[in-house]
N, C-alpha and C positions, 0 to 999 in steps of 0.2 A: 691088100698088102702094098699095092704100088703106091694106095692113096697114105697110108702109114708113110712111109718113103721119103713121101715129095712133101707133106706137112712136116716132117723130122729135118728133112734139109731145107725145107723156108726156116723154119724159126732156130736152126742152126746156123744161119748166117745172119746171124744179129749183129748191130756195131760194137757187141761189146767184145761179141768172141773175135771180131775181125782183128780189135785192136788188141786182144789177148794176146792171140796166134801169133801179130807180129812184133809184137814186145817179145814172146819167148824168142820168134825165131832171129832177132834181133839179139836177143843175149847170147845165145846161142852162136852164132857165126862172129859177131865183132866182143864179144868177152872170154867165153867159155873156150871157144876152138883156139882165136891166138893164142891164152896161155897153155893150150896141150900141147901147141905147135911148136911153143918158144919151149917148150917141156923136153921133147921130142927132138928140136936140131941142138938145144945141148948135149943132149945121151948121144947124139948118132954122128958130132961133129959135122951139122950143117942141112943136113937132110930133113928135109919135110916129107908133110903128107903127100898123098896119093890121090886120094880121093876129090880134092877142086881142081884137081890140074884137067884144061880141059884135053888134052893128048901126054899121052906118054908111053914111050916103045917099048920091047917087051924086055931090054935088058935093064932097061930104065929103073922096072921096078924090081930086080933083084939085087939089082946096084943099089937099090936103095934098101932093101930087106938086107942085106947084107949091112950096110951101113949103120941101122940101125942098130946091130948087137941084141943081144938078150933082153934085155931091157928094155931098150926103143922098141921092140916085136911087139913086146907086152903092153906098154904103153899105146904104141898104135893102134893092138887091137881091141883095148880097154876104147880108145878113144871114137875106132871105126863101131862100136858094140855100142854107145851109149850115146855120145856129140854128134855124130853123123849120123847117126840113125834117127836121133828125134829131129834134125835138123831140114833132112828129108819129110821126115812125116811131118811137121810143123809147115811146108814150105809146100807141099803137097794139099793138106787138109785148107792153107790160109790161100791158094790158087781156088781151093773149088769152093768155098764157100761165097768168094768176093766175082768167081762167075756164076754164080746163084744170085746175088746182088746183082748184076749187071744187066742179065736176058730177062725177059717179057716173062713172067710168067700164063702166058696164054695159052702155050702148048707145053702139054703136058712131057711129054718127049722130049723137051730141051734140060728138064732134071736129071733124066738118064746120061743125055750128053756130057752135061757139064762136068762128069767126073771120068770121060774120057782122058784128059790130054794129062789131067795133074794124075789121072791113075798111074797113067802112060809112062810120067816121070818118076812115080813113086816104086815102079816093078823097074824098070831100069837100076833107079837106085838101089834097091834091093838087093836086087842080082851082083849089082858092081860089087855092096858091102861083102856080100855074102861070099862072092869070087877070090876078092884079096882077103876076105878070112881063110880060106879054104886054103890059098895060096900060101900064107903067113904060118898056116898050121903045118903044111907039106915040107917046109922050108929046110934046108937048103934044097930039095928035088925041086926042081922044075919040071912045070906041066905044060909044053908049050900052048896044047889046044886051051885051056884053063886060062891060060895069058893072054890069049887074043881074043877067046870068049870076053874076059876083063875088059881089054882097049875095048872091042864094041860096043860093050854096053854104058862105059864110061861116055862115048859119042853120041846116043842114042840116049841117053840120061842129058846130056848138054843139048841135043838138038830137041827134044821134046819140052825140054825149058824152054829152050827158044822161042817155039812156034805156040808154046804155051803165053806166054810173055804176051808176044805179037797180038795174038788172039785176044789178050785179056783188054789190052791198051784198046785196041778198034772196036772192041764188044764198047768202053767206059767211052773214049771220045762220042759213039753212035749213042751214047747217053748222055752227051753234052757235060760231061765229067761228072757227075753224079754217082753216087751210089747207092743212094737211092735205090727201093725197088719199085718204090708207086710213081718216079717222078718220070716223065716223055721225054724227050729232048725234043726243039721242034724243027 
């Protein structure tokens, strides 16, 4: 099973998917999301999303659930449901596949790895969506533990991209910028 696995995720990180991946997640955050955005602070007179911001306090976002109105809810959570969700998985799936490209495969063990850190970001995100859905559907109740469950994982979604990031750049420099998976750096 594990050799099924690690053959599915080599020829999963092909250049084509690589450059798929980041053409959607490219349409995605600079097409698709501003206009739901600029959709979103018309309805709610000025308020945006929740979701990129990387802090925001826990009145922050009632003040902004409020803000929004009937309409801006629905639309936010039409948009947390669809735009942000694939945006995540697009941005998750195109981290692990380009650190498949990047490490040796010599040890077999570094497969399993490599979907550590973008899992890591992909259940954060998750939870964040999931949290201000949850939130947005309670609305106007406030749930304080629910709300600062949200800030944490919104932090933890942003530091996990971080350290994902970092990782990725020093895995491709130690391959003399390459992505290559047969080529050494020397």
């Amino acid at each position: 099973m594990f050799k099924i696995r690690t053959i599915a995720s080599k020829k999963g990180a092909t250049s084509e998917n690589l450059l798929l991946l980041a053409f959607l997640n490219m349409a995605i955050l600079l097409l698709i999301m501003p206009v739901a955005l600029a959709d979103l602070k018309s309805l709610s007179g000025g308020f945006g999303g929740l979701a990129n911001r990387f802090y925001f306090r826990p009145d922050y976002i009632f003040d902004h659930f409020q803000g929004y109105g009937e309409k801006g809810r629905e639309l936010y959570a039409f948009m947390l449901i669809t735009a942000a969700l694939a945006a995540r998985i697009c941005t998750a799936l195109l981290a692990y596949f380009t650190g498949i490209r990047l490490m040796p495969f010599t040890w077999p063990s570094n497969i399993k790895s490599a979907g550590l850190l973008p899992g890591l970001f992909l259940a954060f995100s998750l939870a964040e969506i999931l949290l201000l859905l949850i939130l947005l559907s309670n609305f106007p109740r406030q749930i304080p533990v629910l709300t600062y469950l949200t800030i944490l994982c919104a932090w933890l979604k942003w530091l996990s991209l971080s350290v994902l990031l970092v990782h990725l750049l020093i895995n491709w420099q130690r391959r003399g910028f390459r992505l290559s998976p047969n080529v050494k750096s020397t």
